[in-house]
C-alpha positions as CSV (number, residue, x, y, z in Angstrom):
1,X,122.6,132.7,127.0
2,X,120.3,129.6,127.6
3,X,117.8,128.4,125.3
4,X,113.5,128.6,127.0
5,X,110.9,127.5,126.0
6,X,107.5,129.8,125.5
7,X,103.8,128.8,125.9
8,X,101.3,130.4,124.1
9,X,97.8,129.7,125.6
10,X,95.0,130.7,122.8
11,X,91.6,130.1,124.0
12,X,87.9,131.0,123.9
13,X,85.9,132.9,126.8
14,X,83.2,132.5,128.6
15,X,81.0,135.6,130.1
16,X,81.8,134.9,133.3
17,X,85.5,136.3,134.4
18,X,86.0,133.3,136.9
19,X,84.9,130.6,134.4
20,X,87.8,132.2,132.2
21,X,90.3,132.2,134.7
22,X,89.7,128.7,135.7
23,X,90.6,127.9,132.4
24,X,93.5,129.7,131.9
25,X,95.2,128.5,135.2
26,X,94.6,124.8,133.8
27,X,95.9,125.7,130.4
28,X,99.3,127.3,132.4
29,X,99.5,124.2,133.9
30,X,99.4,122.0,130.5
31,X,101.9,124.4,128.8
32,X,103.8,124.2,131.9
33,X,103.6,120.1,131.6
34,X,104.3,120.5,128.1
35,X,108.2,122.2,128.8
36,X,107.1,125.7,128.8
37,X,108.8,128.4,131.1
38,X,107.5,131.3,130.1
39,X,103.5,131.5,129.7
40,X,101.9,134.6,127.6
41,X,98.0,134.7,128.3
42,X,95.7,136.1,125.3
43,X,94.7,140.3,125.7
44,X,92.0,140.6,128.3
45,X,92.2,137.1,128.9
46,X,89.3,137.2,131.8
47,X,86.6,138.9,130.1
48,X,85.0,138.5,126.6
49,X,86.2,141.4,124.8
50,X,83.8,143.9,126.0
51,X,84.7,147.1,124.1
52,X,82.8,146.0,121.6
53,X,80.4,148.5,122.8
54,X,80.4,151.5,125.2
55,X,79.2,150.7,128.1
56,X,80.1,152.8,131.8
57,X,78.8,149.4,133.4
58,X,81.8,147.5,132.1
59,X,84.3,149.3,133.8
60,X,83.2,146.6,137.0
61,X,85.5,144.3,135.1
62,X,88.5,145.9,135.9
63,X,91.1,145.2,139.3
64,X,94.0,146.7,140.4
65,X,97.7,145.6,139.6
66,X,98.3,144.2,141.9
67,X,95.3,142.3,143.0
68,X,93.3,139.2,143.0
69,X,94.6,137.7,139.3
70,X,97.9,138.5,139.7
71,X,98.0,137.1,143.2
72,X,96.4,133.7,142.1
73,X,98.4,133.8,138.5
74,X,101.3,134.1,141.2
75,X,100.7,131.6,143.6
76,X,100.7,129.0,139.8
77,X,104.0,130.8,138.8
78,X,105.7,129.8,142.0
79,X,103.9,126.5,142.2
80,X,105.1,125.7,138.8
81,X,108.5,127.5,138.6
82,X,107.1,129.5,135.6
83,X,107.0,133.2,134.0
84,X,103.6,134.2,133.6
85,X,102.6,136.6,130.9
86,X,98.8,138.2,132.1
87,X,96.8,140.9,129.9
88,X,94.7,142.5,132.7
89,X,91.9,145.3,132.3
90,X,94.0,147.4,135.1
91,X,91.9,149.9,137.3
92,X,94.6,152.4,138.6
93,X,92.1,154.9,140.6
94,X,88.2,155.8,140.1
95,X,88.1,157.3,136.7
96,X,91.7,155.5,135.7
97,X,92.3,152.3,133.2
98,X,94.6,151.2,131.5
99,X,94.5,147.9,129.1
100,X,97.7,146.4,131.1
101,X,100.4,143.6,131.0
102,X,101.5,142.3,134.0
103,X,104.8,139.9,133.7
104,X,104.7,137.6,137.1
105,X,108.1,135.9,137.9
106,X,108.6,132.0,138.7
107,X,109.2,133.3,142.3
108,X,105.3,134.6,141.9
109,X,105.9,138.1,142.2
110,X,105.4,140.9,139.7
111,X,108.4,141.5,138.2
112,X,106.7,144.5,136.3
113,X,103.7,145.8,134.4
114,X,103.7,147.2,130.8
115,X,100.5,149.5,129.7
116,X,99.3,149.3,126.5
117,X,100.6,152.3,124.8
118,X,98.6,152.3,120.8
119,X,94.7,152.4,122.0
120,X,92.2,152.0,118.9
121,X,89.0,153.4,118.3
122,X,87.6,151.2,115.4
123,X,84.0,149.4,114.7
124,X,83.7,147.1,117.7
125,X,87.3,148.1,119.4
126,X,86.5,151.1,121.2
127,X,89.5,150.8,123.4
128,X,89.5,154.9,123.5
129,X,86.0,154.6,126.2
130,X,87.8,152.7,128.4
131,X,91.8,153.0,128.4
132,X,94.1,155.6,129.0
133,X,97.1,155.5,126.7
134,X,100.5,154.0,128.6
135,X,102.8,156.3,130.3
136,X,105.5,153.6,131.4
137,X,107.0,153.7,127.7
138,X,108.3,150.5,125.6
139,X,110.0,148.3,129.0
140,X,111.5,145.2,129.3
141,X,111.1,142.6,132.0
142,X,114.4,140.2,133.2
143,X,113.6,137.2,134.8
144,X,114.8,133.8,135.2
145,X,114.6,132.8,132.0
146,X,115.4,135.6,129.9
147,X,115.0,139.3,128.7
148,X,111.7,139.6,127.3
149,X,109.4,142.3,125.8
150,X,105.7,143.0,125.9
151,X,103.6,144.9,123.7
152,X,99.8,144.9,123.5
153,X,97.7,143.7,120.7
154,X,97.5,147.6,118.7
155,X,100.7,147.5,119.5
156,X,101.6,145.3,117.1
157,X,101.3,147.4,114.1
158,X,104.1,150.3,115.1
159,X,107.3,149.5,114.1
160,X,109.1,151.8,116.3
161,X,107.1,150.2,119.6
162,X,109.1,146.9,118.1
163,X,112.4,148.4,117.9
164,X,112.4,150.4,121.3
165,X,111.9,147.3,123.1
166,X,113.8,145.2,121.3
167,X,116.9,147.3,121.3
168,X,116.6,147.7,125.0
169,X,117.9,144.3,125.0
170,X,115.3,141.5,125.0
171,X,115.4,137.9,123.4
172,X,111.6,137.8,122.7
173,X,108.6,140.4,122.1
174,X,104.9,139.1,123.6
175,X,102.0,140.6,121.9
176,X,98.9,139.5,123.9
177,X,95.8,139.5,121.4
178,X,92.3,140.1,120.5
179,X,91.8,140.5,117.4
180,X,88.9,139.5,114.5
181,X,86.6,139.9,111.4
182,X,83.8,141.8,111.4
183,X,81.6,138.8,109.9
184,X,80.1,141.0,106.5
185,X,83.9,141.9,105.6
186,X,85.2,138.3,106.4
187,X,84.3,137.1,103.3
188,X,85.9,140.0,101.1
189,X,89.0,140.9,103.1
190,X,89.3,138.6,106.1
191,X,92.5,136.9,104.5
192,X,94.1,140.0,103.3
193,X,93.3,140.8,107.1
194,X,95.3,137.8,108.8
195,X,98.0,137.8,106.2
196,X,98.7,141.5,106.8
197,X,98.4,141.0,110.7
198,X,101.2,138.2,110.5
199,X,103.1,139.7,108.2
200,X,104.1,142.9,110.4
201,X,104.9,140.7,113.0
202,X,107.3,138.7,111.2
203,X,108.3,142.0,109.8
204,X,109.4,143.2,113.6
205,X,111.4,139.8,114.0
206,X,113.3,140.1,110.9
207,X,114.1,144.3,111.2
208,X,115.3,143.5,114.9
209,X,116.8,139.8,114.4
210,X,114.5,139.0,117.5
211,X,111.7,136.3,118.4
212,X,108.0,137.1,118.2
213,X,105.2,135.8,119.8
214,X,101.9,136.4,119.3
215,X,98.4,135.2,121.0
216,X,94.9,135.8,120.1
217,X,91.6,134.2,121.1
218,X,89.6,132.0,119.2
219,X,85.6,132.5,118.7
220,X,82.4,134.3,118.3
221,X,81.4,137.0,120.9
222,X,78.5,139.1,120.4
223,X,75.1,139.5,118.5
224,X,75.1,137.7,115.2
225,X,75.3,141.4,113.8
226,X,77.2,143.0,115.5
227,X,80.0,140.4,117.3
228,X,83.6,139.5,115.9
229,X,85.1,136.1,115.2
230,X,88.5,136.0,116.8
231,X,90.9,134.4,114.3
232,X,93.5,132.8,116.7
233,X,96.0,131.8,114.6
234,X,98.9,132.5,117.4
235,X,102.5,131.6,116.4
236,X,105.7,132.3,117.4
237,X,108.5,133.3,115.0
238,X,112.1,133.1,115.1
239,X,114.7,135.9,114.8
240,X,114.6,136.0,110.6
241,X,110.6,136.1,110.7
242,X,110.4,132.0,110.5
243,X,107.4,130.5,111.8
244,X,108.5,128.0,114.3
245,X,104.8,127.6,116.1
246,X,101.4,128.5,114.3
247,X,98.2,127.6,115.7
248,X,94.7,127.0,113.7
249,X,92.2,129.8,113.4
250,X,89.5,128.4,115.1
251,X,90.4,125.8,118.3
252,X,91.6,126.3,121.7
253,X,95.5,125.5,121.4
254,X,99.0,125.5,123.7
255,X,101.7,126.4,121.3
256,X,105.1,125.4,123.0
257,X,108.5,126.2,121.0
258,X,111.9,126.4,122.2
259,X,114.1,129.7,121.6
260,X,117.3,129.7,121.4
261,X,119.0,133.3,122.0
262,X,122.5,131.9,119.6
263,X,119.9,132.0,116.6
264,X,119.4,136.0,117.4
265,X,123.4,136.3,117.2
266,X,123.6,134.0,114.2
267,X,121.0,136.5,112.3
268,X,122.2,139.4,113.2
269,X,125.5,139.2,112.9
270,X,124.4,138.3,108.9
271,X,122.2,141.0,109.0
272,X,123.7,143.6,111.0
273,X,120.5,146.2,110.4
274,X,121.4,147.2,114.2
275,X,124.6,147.9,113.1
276,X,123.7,150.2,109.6
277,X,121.2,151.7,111.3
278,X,121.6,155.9,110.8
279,X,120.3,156.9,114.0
280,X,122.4,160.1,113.2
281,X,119.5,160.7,110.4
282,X,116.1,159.0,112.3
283,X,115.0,163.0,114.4
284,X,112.3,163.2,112.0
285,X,110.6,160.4,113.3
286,X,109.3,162.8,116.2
287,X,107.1,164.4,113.9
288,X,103.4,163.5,113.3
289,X,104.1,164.7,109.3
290,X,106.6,165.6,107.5
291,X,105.0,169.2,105.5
């Protein structure tokens, strides 16, 4: 198994889609410059986050999979001999979205599409008015430089999302991002907020002895009362929950790390929780509550 390199790309956007994707094709090409071979855009990288609010007029944002991003993200990928990680706002049919990862091979094709299968419905993430749940289940993606993962921003949180894809065999897990503080809690709990939101991801690396990845956008969007301030703050960690990249909170950054597929046999084989694991015992699992 060969070591790759990742490239995180966290950035601001714009409220014009192609202003965003200008700037994320010229970012793919500095992470690419920089040594990286496999390229994970933030969540909803062409778009401010728009379910902020619910609004019918904001389902014009969405395109179908595939379609005009993924055909110019692929036209790059072959260009640059790069995997292309791109969260898309995915219109399936009239009346059909899903909030949708497509992975787009160094040959420029879609190698396959994962939908965001954990959809919130929180102050100012009211993902529920616009995205039907994922019925693809938890899928990896091979390509040329690895087995890799993707999971979606909510995502992030379920431990068992972590563990289905990871034991299905992939080096790394991608979580595409967008997540913030409320501005009147930021204060109070916004660094209880960021430390818990690392801390399960460096969680899913250690339980699975596998890389993580995660990328969020930076800045404000929205009315001074009632917008959220994207805390960035992307890293990568290795397969014991190390972090090897970590971006700042608040600037546009290209993380670029090397990963090196030995390091997940080293840890696991001195931590063999695949091996313990009582699957024998797990059938509760399936249950909402246990009564």
């Amino acid at each position: 198994m060969d070591k790759f390199r990742v490239g995180l790309v966290q950035m601001s956007c714009a409220v014009d889609p192609n202003e965003n994707l200008e700037k994320a094709l010229w970012r793919i090409r500095e992470a690419a410059a920089q040594g990286a071979e496999i390229i994970c855009l933030q969540e909803l990288f062409r778009s401010q986050y728009f379910c902020r609010e619910e609004n019918a007029d904001l389902f014009a944002l969405a395109e179908p999979i595939p379609g005009p991003t993924t055909e110019t993200l692929g036209h790059l990928a072959r260009e640059l001999g790069v995997v292309i990680i791109a969260s898309l706002f995915e219109r399936r049919t009239a009346g059909l979205y899903h909030n949708t990862a497509a992975v787009i091979g160094a040959d420029g094709e879609i190698t396959g599409i994962y939908r965001k299968m954990h959809i919130p419905d929180d102050p100012l993430y009211y993902e529920k008015f616009y995205f039907t749940p994922g019925d693809l289940g938890f899928v990896n993606f091979d390509t040329r430089f690895g087995r890799l993962g993707v999971l979606v921003c909510w995502d992030q949180w379920y431990p068992e999302a972590a563990r289905l894809t990871s034991i299905a065999g992939a080096n790394i897990l991608f979580y595409p991002t967008a997540i913030g503080w409320h501005p009147a809690e930021k204060a109070q709990y916004g660094a209880a907020q960021l430390d818990a939101w690392r801390t399960i991801q460096r969680a899913h690396a250690i339980a699975n002895g596998i890389y993580v990845a995660a990328v969020n956008r930076v800045g404000f969007e929205g009315p001074p009362d009632r917008g959220l301030e994207f805390w960035g703050s992307s890293f990568i960690a290795d397969p014991f929950g190390q972090v090897i990249a970590q971006a700042s909170s608040s600037a546009e950054e290209i993380l670029v790390a090397e990963c090196d597929p030995h390091r997940m046999e080293e840890v696991r084989r001195n931590w063999p929780f695949l091996r313990d694991r009582r699957v024998d015992a797990y059938a509760p699992i399936l249950k909402r509550w246990l009564d």
